[in-house]
N, C-alpha and C positions, 0 to 999 in steps of 0.2 A: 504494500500500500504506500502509494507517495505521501510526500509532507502535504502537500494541496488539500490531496482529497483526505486525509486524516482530517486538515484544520475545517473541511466544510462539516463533516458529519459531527467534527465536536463543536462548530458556531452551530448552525440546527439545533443540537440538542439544550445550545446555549438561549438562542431565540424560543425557543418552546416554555422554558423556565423563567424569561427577565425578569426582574424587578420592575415596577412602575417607579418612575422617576421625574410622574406628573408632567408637566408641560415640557420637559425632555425627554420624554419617550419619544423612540424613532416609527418615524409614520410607516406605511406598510411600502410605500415607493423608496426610500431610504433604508428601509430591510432588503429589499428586490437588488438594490444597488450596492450592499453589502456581500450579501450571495454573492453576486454575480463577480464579486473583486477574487474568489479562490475557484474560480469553475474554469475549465481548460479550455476554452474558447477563447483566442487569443485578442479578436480583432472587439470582444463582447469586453472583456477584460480593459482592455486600452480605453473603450467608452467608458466602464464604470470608474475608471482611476482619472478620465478628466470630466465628469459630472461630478465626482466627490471634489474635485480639485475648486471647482467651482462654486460648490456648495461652502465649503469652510474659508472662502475666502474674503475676510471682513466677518464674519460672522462667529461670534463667540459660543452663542447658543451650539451650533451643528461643530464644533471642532470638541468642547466638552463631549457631545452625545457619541460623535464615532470615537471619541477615545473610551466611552466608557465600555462600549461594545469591544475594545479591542482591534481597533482597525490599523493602530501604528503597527502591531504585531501582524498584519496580515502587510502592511505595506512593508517590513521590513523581512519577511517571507520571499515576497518578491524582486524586491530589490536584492538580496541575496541570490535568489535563483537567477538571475539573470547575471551577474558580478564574479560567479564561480569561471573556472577552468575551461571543464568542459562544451562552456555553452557561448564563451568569448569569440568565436567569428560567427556568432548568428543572431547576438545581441540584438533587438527591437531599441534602437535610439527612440524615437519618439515617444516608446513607453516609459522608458528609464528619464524620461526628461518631464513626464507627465508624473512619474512616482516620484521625483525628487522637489517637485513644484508642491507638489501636498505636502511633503516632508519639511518643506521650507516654511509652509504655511503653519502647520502645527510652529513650529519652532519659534513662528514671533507671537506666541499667544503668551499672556498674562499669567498662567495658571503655572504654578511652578511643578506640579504633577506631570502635566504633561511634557516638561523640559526635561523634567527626571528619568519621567519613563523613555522619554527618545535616545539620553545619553546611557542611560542604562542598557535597554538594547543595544547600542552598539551603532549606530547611524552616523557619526561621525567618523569611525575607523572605515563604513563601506566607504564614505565619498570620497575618503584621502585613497581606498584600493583604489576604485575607480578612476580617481585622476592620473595615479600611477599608473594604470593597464590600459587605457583609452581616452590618450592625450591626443589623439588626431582627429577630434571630432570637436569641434569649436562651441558649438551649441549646446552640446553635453559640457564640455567642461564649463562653460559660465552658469549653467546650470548648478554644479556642484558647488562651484565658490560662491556664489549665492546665496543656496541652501547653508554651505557651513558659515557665511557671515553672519546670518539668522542668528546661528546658536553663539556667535561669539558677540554679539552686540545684543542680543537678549534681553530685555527688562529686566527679568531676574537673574541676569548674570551682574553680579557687584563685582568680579574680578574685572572688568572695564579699568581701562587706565583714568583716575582722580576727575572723570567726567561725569556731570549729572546728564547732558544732553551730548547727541550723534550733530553734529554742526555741519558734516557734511554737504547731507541738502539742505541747500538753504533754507527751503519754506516750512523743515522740521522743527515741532518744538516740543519742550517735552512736556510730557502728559507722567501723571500718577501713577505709582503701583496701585491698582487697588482689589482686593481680596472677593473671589464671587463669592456670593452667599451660598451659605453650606458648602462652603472648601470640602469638608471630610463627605460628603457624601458622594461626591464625583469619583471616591474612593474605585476600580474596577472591583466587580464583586468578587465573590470566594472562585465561583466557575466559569469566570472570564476565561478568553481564549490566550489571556496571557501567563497561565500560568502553562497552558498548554504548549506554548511556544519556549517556555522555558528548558524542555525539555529535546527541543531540537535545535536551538541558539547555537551559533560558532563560537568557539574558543574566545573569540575578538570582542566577542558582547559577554561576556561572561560576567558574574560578581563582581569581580574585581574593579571593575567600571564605575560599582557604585559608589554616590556620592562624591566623582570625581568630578571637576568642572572642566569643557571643553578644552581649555588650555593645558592640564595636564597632558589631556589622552595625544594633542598633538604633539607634545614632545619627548610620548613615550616612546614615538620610534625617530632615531635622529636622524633617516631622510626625507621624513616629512616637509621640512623648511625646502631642503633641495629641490624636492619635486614642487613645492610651489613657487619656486625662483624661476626651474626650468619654463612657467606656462609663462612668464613674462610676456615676452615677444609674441604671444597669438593676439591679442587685442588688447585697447584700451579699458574695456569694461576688466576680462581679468587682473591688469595692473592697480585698477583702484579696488578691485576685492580684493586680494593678494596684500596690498598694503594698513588696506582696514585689518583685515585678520593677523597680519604680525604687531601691528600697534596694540591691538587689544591683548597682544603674548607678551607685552612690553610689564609682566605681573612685578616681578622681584627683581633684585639685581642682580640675580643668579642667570634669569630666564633672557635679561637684557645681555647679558654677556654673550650668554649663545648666541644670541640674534649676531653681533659685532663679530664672531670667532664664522658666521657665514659669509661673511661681507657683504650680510646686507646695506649697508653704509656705503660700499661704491655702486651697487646697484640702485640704491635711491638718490644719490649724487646723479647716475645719467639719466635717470628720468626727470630728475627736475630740469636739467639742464636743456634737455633734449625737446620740455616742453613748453620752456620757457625761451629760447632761440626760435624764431620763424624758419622757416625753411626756405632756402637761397639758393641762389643759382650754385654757391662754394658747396652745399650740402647734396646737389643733384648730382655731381658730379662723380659722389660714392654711390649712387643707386646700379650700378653694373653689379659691383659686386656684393653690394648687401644681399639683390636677387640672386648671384650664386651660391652664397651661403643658404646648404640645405642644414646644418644644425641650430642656426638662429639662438642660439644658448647665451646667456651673459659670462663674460670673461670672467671670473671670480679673482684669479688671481692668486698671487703665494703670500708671498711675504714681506711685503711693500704696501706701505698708502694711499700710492700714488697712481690716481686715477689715468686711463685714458680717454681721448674723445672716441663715442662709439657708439650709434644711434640704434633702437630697438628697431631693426625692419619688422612691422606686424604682417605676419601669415595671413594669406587671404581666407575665409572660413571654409572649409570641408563639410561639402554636404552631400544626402546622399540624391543627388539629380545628376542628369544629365547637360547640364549649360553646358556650354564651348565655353575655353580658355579665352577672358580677353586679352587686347592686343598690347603691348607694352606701355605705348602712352596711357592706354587705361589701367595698365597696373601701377605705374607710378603717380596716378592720380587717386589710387585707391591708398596707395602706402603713405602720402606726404599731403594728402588735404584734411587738411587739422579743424575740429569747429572746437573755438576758442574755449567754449565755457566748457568741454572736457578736457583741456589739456589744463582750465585753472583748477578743475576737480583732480586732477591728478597732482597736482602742485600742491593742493590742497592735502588730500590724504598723505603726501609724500613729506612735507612738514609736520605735520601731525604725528608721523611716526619718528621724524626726529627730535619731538621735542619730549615724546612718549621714552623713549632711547637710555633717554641723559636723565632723565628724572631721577635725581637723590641718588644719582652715580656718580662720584668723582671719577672712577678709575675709566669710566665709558667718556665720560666729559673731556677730559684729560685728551682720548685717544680720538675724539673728533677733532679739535683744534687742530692738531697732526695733518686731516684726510688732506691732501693737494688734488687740483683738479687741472691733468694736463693736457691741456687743448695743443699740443708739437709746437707752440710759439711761447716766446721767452715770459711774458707773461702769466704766472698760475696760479689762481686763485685760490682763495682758501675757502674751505664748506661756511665758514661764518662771512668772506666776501659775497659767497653768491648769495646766502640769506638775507645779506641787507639788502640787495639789489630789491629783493622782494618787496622790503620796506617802502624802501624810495621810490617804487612803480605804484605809481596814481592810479590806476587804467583796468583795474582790475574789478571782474562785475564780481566774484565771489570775494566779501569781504573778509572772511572767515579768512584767508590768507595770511592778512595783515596778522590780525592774533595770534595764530601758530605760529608764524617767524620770530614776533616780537615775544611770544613764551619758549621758542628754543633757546633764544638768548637769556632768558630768565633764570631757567633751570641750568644754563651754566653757569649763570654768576650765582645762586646758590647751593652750585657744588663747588663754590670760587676759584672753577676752571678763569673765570674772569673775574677783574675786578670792578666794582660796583660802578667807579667811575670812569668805565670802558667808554668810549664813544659808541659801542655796539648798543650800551647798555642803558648809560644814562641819554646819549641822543639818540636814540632807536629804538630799542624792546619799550622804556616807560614814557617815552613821549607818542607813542603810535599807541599804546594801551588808554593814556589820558584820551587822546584826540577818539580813538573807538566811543568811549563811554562819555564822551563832553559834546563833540561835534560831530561826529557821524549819523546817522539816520540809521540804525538797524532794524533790517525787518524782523529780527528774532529776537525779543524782549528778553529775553533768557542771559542772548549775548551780552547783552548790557552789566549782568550779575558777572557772569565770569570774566569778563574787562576786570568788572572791581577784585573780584578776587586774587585774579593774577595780578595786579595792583598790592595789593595787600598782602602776599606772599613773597614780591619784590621788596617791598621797603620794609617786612618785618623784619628786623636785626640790622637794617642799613642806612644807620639815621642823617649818613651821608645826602641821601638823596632826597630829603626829606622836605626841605625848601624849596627843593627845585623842581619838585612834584606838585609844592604847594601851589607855586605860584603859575605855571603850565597850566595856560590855556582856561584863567580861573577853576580850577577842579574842585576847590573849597567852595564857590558856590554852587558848583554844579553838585556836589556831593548834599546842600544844605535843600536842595529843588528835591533832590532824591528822598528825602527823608520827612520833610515838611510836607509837599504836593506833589509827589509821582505822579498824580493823575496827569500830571503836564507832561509827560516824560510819556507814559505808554497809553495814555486814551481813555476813554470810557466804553469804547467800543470794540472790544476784545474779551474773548469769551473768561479768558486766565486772568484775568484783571486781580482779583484779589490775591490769589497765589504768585502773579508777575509781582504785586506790591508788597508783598513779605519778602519776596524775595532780593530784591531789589534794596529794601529797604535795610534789610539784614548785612547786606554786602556792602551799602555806605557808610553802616553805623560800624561797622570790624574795619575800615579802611580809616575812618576817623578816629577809631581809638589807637589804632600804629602811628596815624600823622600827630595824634596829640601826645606820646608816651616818651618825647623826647624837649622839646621847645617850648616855650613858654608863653612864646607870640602865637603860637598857632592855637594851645589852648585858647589862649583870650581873645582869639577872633571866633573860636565855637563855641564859650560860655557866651559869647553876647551877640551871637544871632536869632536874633527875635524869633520866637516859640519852638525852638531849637529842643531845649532842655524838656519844656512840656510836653512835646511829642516823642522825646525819648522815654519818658514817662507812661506815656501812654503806648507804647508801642511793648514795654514789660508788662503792662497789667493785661496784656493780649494773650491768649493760650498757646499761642507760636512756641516753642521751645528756642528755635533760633534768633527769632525777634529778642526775647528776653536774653539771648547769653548775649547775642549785638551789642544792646545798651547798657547791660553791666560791663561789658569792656571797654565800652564810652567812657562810663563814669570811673571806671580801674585807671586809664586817660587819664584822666581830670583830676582824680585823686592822688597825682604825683606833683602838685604843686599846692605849695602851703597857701599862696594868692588863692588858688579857684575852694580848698577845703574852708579858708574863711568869709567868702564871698559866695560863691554859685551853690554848694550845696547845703541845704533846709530840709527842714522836717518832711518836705510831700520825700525826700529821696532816702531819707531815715527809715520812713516806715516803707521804702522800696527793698533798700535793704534787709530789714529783718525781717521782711516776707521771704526774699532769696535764701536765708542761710536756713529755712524751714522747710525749704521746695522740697518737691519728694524727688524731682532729677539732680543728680548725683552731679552734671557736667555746671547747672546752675547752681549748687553749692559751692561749689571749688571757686568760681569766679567771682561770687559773692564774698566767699571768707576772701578772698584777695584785696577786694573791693575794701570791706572792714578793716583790714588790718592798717591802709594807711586813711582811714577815717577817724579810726579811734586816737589818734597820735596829739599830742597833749593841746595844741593850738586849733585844733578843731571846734568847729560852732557843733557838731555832731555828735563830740564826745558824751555830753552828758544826756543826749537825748535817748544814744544807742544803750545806755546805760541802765536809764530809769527803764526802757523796754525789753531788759532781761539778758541784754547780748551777752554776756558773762558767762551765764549758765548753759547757755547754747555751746559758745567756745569749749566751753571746759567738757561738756559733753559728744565734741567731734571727736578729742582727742581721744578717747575709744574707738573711732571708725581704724578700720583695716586699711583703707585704704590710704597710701602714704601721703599724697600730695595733700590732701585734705587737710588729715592731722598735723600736717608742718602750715598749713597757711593758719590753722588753729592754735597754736603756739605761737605764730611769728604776731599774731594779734593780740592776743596776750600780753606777747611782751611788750608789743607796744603802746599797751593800755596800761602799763602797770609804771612806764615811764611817768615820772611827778605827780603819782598816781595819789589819790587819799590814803589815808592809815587804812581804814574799812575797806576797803578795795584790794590793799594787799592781802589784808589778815584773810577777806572772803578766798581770795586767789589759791593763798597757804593752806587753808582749811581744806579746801576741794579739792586740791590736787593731792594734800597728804605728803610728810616730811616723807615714809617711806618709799611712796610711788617714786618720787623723786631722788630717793638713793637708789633706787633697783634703777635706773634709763640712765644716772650718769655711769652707774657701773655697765650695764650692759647692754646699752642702747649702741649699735653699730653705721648708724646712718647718720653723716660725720654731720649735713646740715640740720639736722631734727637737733643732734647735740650742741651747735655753738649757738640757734636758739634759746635753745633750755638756759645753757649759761649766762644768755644776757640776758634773760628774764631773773635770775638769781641777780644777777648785776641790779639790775631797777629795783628788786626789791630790798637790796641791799645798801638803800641811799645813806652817808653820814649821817643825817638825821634820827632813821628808821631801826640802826642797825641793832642799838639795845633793846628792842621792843620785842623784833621779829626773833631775834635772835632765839630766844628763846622759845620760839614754834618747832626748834631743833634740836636735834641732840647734837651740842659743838663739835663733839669730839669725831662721831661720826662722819660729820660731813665735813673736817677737817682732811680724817685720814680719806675719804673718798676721792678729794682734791688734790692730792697728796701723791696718791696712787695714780691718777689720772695725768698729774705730771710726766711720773715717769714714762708712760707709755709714749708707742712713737704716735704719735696723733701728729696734724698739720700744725703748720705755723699759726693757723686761724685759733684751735680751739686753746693750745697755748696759752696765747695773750687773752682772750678771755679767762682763763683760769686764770692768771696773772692778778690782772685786773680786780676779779672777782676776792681774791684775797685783798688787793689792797682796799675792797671797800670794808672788807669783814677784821681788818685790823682795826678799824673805828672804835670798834668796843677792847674795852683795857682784858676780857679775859681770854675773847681770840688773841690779840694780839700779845699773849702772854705765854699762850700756846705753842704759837707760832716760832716765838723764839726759843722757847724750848727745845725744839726738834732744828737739829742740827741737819739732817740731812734735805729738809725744806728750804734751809738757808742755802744750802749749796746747792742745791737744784735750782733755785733761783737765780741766785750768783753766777750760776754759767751760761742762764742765757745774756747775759751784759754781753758775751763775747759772740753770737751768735749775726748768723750774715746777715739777717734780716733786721733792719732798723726799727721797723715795726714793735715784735719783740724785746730789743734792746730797754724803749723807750718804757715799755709794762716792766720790766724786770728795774729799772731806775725808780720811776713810780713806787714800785710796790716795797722795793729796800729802804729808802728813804719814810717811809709812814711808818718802818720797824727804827730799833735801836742798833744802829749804821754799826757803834762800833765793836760790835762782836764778830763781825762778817764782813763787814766792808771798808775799804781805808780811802775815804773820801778825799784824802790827799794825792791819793795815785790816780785817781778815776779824774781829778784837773788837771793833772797830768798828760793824760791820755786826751781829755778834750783837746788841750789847748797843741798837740801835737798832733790831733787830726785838723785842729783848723788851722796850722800852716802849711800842713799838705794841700788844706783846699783854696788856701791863699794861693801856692804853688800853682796849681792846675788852673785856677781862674787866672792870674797872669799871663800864663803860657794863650788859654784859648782865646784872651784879648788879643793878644797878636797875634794869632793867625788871624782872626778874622778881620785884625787891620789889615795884613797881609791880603787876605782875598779882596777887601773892597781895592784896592791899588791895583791887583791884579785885572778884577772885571774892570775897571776904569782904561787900561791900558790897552786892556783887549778890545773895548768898545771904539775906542779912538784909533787903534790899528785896523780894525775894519771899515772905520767910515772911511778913512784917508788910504784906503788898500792901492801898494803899487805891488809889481813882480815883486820886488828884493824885501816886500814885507812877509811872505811867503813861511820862510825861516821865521823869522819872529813871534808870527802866528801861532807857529806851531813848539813851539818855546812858552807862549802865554798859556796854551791850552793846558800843555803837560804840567807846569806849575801849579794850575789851579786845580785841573786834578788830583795831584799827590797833596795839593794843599786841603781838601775834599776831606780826603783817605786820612789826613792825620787829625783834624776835626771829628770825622767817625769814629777812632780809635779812642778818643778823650770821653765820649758819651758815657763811659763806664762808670767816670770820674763826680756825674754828678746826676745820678739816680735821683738821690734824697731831696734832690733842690727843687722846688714845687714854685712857678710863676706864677701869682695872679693874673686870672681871666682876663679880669680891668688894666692890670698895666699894659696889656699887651695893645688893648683898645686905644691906649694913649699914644701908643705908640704908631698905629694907621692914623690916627686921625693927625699926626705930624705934631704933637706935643711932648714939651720936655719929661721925660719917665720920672724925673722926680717930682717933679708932681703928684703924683700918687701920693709920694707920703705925705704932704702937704695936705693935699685933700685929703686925705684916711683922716691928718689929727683936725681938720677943721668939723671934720663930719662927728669926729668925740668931743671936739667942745661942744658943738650945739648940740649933740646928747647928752652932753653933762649940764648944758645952762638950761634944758628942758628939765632935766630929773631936779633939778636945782630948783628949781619953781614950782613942782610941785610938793618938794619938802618943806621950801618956806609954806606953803601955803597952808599944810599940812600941821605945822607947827603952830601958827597961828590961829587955825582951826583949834588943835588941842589948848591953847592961849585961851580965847572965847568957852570952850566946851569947860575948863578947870572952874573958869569964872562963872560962868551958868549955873555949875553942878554945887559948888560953895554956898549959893544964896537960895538956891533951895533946898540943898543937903548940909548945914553946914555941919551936922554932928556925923556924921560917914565921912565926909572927907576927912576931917580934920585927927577920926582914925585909920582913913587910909595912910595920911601923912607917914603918922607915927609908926605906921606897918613898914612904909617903903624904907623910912631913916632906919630901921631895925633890921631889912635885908642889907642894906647897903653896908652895913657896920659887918657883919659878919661874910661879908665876901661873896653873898651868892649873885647872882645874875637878876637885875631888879630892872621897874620898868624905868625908865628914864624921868627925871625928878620936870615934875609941872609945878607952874607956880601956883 
C-alpha cells in the first residue's frame, strides 16, 4: 500500500469522526477539495493544490480550518514525493510551484501553530533540497526563496535582526501580533492525519527540528549559504530574496561570522555597485563574454579583501515551452535594461544586510573597513566610500536607503570600528537620520520611530555629538511637535493613528532623555517648553508600558541637574514617581528607583514630599528583590537620602536594615558596586555630628574588625578609600577612635596606602591618620618632607613643559611664515621646521605622565577663548567670596538684631524667665560647656 493511499483511507476515516469546530467546520466543497489533494489523479490533484492555494490566501478563517484537518501534512507528502530521487526527471514544475505557493501562504499567517507545525515537518530542509537539485528552473527557484523568506520574516519569528517592521516595501507597515481566539482549540485533534504522517516523515523532518527556528535548521548544513550565493546570477527577484534571508541569519555574532568566512561581503559589495552604476557603452563592451560564461557563479575568492569589478550577467529564465532563442541584441536588452526602482530595492536589501553584518561586532566591523573595491584603475574605494555615495544621492525614490547606509555607519561607530566624530558619522549617518525624521515626508509613519531610535542608539554614550544633533536642522523642536501634537506629524486620517502616536511619541521622549543626560543648556531648553513637562505626564499615566519607561527616562534626564530638581520638578511628578517604584513591570521599577535616587539628594524641593509618601519603606523593601540592578539602584537611593539626612531618618534606615544584615553583605557581598554603595551609605550615616548616637545601633567592635578584614582583602582602589574614609568619620567618637589605635596592625595597613600609586587613596589614608594620634605611627616630619620634594619635582616638570611649549609657538610661527613666503631653497627649511615640531610633539607626550593629578578648571579655560588674562580667574573666584561673605554678613547682622528686638520683647513680658534664663547661661559659661551665645 503507498503513502497516498494509506493517508486517504486514514483522512476518510478522519472526516467521518471530526469535531465540530462551529463556524470553522469545512463545508462539504472544501472536504471534496481535501480528498481530492491524496487521490492519484495527477492533472485532478494540480486543480485541488491551486483552488486550496486560492482559498487560504488573505484569508485567516480557511488556513486555520485546512491546518486543522491536516492539510500541511498532506502538502508536505507531496512535496516530498515529488523532491525524492527516483522521480527527479519527471518532476511536474507547475505542481511543485503550486505546493510551495500554499506553503508560502500558510507560513505568513499569525498563528504561531501553524509556523511550528511547518518547521517541525521539515518544509524548510525540502526547499533548501530543492534548490540544490533543481536550480535550472527559474520559476521554481523564486518560488522556493519566496516561500523560505515567509518563514524567515514571519511575524512570529523574533529572531529578525532588532526590527519591528520589513521596510523593504515601501507601502508596508507594520501591523500587531494579535492572538485568534481560542488559540488552544485550533489545537489538531488526537486522530488528525498528522500524527499519521509522523510515522512516514524523513529523517530531515524528524524531532529534532522541534522548537528550532528557521535560522538554525539553515545553518545546520554548511552548504546551505553556498547554494544560495550560487542562485545569485539567475534574477533580480532571487538576489533580493537571497539577501533578505541572510540578513534575517544576521542572529549572533557567531552566525555573523559565518556569513563574512562566505564572502558574502564581496558578493554584496558587487551588487551594490553593479546597481548603482548605469550601464555604459564601457560596461557593453564585456557583454561577449559575460554570455560565454556558462557557470555565471560569483568569484568568492581566497584570501584577500580585495574586490574585483564583475557584473552578475542574469540567466534568461528556463521554461518548459517551446519559444525560439532571441537574437542577441534582444539578449542584451534583456541582460542590461534595469527598471530603476529594482535595482534601488536591491541597494536597499543589500544595505540592510550590511548594517545587519556589523551589529554589536567589533571583530566583523573591524574587517569591513578593510573590504577595497577594485575597479583595474588606480583609484579604490572603500565599502564605507561607496556607502556614503548612497548618502549624498538625492534621487533616490526608495527612501528606506538613506536609513540603512546612515545605520551601517552607526553600528560601526558603536563597535568604535569609527570614531564618533568621523565625517562618515557625524556628517553622514546623524545628519541624514535628523533630516529623515525633521524634513523628509515619509510614507511609512513607523519610519519616523526608527529614525528616532537609530538616533538615540547613536548618541547614547557619545555626548560628543550631542550639540551638534541638537542644533541640526532644529531636531529639539521637531522632537517637542513629536511629543506635544503628533497629530501634525502623521494625520488624522490613518487607520494606526493611535498606535503611530505611542509610538512615535515613545521614541522622542528616549531620544530627549540621551540629549538631556549630559548638558545643561539642553535640559533648560526642554524644562521650558511650554506643556512639555505636562504631556510627559500624561503620557505615564497612559497604560502604554513604553510610553511610561519614555518619560521616566525624561525625567532620569532632568534629574541630573541640581537647577531643573529645584525648579521643574513638583508634586504632580512626586506622586509620578511613587506610583512607578509600585508598578507591577519590573523594567518601570528599575527606571523609576533611578529616577528616585537623584530626587531624593539633599537640595531637592522632592525630598521631603517622596518622604512623607513612604519612599523609604518601599526602598528598603526592593533590596530583597533578586534581581540585581534593582537592589543596587535601591541602595544607591538610600544612600542618597541619608546624605544630611535627619536623626529619625537614619535611626529608621538603621532599624530596617539591621546592624546584622549589614555585617553579613560587607562580609560576603561579592558584587564590588552593590559594596562601595553600602559603604557610602555607612559614610552619610556616619556624619561628625551623628556618630555618638548611631554609634551605638552597633556593636563597635564588630564592625571595627569587619573593616578591618575588609582592608586587607584585594578589593579595588574604589572600595578602599571608602573604607578609609569610612573610619575617619567613625574616629569622631573618642571610643572608636581609641580602638583604632589600639590595633597596631590597622595602623599599618593604613600607613601603606600613603605610599600607594593612586593619589586618590593617598589622600583617604592622610585624612584618616591625621583625625588619629599621628605620633604612634606616623612622623609628620618626614611626610613634609616628602611633600615638599614632590613639589620640586613638579616645579621641575612644569619648567621644562613651559619651554617646550614656548618652543613650539616659535616653531608654528616660523613654519607659518616659511610657507606664506615659500621659495625653492625654503624646501630644506621646511622640512627642518616640521621634524622639530614633531619631536617637539613627542617630548610634550612623554611629560603627560608628569601631571595626572593637576585638574584645570572648566572656567579658566573659558577665559582663556574668550582672549582674557587666566589670572583673572582668581580674581574673580575671590570677588565672587567676598560678595558671598558681604551677603552671609547681612544676614547675621540682621539676625542678631532680630535676637537684639526678640531679648527685649521677651524681658517685658517675661521678665521672671528670663532673668532665670540669665542666670542659667552665666552658670554654663563658668563651667566650660558649650552655651548659647550671651543676648543682652
Amino acid at each position: 500500500m503507498t503513502q497516498l493511499t494509506w493517508l486517504t483511507i486514514k483522512f476518510k476515516l478522519y472526516l467521518t469522526n471530526m469535531p465540530s469546530y462551529e463556524e470553522d467546520l469545512p463545508s462539504q466543497t472544501e472536504q471534496t477539495l481535501i480528498t481530492q489533494l491524496v487521490e492519484d489523479d495527477l492533472p485532478q490533484r494540480c486543480r485541488a493544490v491551486a483552488q486550496l492555494k486560492n482559498l487560504i490566501i488573505g484569508s485567516k478563517r480557511f488556513k486555520s480550518t485546512f491546518y486543522r484537518v491536516g492539510t500541511l501534512e498532506m502538502l508536505y507528502a507531496l512535496l516530498n514525493q515529488f523532491c525524492t530521487p527516483s522521480v527527479s526527471n519527471n518532476y511536474n514544475v507547475d505542481l511543485l510551484i503550486q505546493i510551495i505557493d500554499c506553503v508560502s501562504s500558510f507560513a505568513k499567517s499569525n498563528n504561531k501553530l501553524i509556523i511550528e507545525r511547518l518547521t517541525e515537518l521539515g518544509f524548510i530542509q525540502q526547499l533548501l533540497c530543492l534548490l540544490n537539485m533543481h536550480n535550472d528552473s527559474l520559476t521554481l527557484c523564486e518560488s522556493c526563496l519566496k516561500c523560505l523568506k515567509s518563514f524567515f520574516i514571519s511575524k512570529n519569528n523574533n529572531a529578525n535582526y532588532q526590527l519591528k517592521t520589513d521596510y523593504t516595501n515601501y507601502y508596508q507597515q507594520q501591523s500587531s501580533f494579535t492572538l485568534l481566539c481560542e488559540q488552544d482549540s485550533l489545537k489538531p485533534p488526537t486522530t488528525s492525519p498528522m500524527q499519521i504522517f509522523n510515522s512516514f516523515t524523513p529523517s530531515s523532518a524528524s524531532a529534532t527540528t522541534n522548537s528550532r527556528s528557521p535560522i538554525d535548521i539553515l545553518f545546520d548544513n554548511p552548504s546551505s549559504i553556498d547554494c544560495l550565493l550560487k542562485l545569485l546570477p539567475m534574477s533580480k527577484t532571487i538576489q533580493l530574496c537571497v539577501i533578505e534571508i541572510l540578513t534575517c541569519a544576521c542572529k549572533n555574532n557567531e552566525l555573523q561570522l559565518q556569513l563574512i568566512q562566505k564572502d558574502t561581503i564581496k558578493t554584496i559589495l558587487h551588487l551594490l555597485v553593479q546597481n548603482y552604476i548605469p550601464v555604459s557603452s564601457t560596461t557593453q563592451s564585456t557583454t561577449n563574454k559575460l554570455n560565454q560564461s556558462k557557470n555565471n557563479s560569483v568569484d568568492n575568492g581566497h584570501d584577500t579583501l580585495t574586490t574585483t569589478t564583475k557584473l552578475f550577467p542574469l540567466k534568461p529564465p528556463v521554461e518548459n515551452n517551446n519559444n525560439t532563442t532571441s537574437s542577441s541584441s534582444q539578449q542584451q536588452q534583456y541582460y542590461y535594461q534595469k527598471n530603476s526602482l529594482t535595482n534601488e530595492s536591491i541597494i536597499l536589501v543589500c544595505l540592510k544586510f550590511l548594517s545587519a553584518v556589523c551589529y554589536e561586532n567589533p571583530e566583523v566591523s573591524s574587517r569591513l573597513l578593510c573590504v577595497v573595491y577594485s575597479n583595474n584603475q588606480q583609484q579604490q574605494p572603500t565599502i564605507c566610500d561607496i556607502v556614503q555615495k548612497f548618502l549624498n544621492n538625492g534621487k533616490f525614490k526608495l527612501f528606506q536607503i538613506y536609513y540603512y547606509a546612515a545605520k551601517f555607519f552607526v553600528n560601526l561607530c558603536k563597535t568604535k570600528a569609527l570614531q564618533p566624530d568621523h565625517k562618515y558619522v557625524s556628517l553622514g549617518a546623524m545628519t541624514t537620520l535628523i533630516h529623515l525624521c525633521t524634513k523628509y515626508h515619509l510614507s511609512c509613519v513607523y519610519l519616523y520611530s526608527e529614525c528616532l531610535d537609530t538616533l538615540t542608539y547613536l548618541l547614547n554614550g557619545n555626548p560628543t555629538l550631542h550639540h551638534c544633533a541638537t542644533y541640526t536642522e532644529q531636531l529639539l523642536s521637531k522632537l517637542f511637535v513629536y511629543v506635544v501634537t503628533p497629530t501634525k506629524i502623521i494625520g488624522d486620517d490613518i487607520d494606526t493613528t493611535h498606535a503611530a502616536i505611542v509610538q512615535i511619541r515613545a521614541s522622542a521622549l528616549t531620544l530627549l532623555a540621551v540629549l538631556s543626560s549630559h548638558f545643561e543648556d539642553i535640559r533648560k531648553r526642554i524644562s521650558e517648553q511650554d506643556n512639555l513637562i505636562s504631556t510627559v505626564i500624561e503620557c505615564y499615566r497612559t497604560s502604554n508600558i513604553p510610553l511610561q519607561l519614555a518619560s521616566l527616562r525624561l525625567f532620569h534626564g532632568l534629574s541630573r541637574s541640581v537647577q531643573q530638581l529645584r525648579t521643574t520638578f513638583n508634586d504632580n511628578i512626586c506622586d509620578l514617581l511613587l506610583d512607578s517604584i509600585k508598578s507591577r513591570d519590573l523594567a518601570v521599577v528599575k527606571v523609576g528607583s533611578c529616577v528616585i535616587s537623584n530626587v531624593v539628594m539633599e537640595f531637592s524641593t522632592c525630598r521631603m514630599r517622596l518622604l512623607n509618601g513612604g519612599i523609604l519603606e518601599t526602598l528598603l523593601n526592593l533590596l530583597d528583590q533578586t534581581d540585581r540592578e534593582l537592589s543596587l539602584n535601591a541602595m544607591w537611593a538610600i544612600r542618597n537620602m541619608t546624605y544630611l539626612a535627619s536623626l529619625k531618618v537614619k535611626q529608621d534606615i538603621i532599624n530596617n536594615l539591621t546592624g546584622e544584615r549589614i555585617y553579613s553583605t560587607l562580609e560576603q557581598c561579592s558584587d564590588k558596586q552593590f559594596l562601595i554603595c553600602l559603604l557610602s551609605l555607612l559614610r552619610n550615616l556616619f556624619l561628625e555630628k551623628d556618630v555618638d548616637i548611631l554609634i551605638h545601633l552597633f556593636d563597635p567592635m564588630k564592625l571595627l574588625t569587619i573593616l578591618q578584614a575588609m582592608l586587607e582583602k584585594d578589593y579595588p582602589e574604589e572600595i578602599h578609600e571608602q573604607i578609609i574614609y569610612l573610619l575617619d568619620n567613625l574616629a569622631s567618637n573618642e571610643y572608636m577612635k581609641t580602638m583604632m589605635k589600639e590595633s597596631d596592625q590597622l595602623f599599618k595597613k593604613i600607613s601603606s596606602f600613603k605610599s600607594n600609586i593612586a593619589s586618590s587613596l593617598q589622600i583617604a589614608a592622610t585624612t584618616c591618620l591625621s583625625s588619629l594620634d599621628e605620633s604612634q605611627v606616623y612622623d609628620l616630619h618626614e611626610s613634609c618632607e616628602d611633600a615638599e620634594s614632590l613639589q620640586e619635582k613638579m616645579n621641575e616638570h612644569l619648567t621644562k613643559l613651559e619651554k617646550e611649549l614656548e618652543q613650539m609657538i616659535n616653531m608654528t610661527w616660523n613654519l607659518g611664515v616659511t610657507v606664506t613666503d615659500f621659495q625653492t631653497q625654503s624646501q630644506t627649511r621646511l622640512y627642518q621646521l616640521l621634524e622639530s615640531l614633531i619631536n617637539s610633539l613627542k617630548e610634550v607626550d612623554q611629560m603627560k605622565i608628569h601631571f595626572n593629578d593637576i585638574h584645570i578648571p572648566g572656567q579658566l579655560l573659558s577665559y582663556v577663548d574668550e582672549l582674557k588674562n587666566p589670572q583673572l580667574y582668581t580674581s574673580d573666584c575671590l570677588k565672587h567670596a567676598l560678595e558671598r561673605n558681604e551677603e552671609l554678613k547681612g544676614k547675621n547682622d540682621a539676625l542678631e538684631k532680630f535676637a537684639t528686638m526678640l531679648s527685649v520683647e521677651l524681658s517685658t513680658q517675661f521678665p521672671n524667665q528670663m532673668a532665670q534664663y540669665r542666670l542659667w547661661q552665666k552658670k554654663t559659661l563658668k563651667e566650660g560647656q558649650t552655651g548659647i551665645d550671651s543676648v543682652p
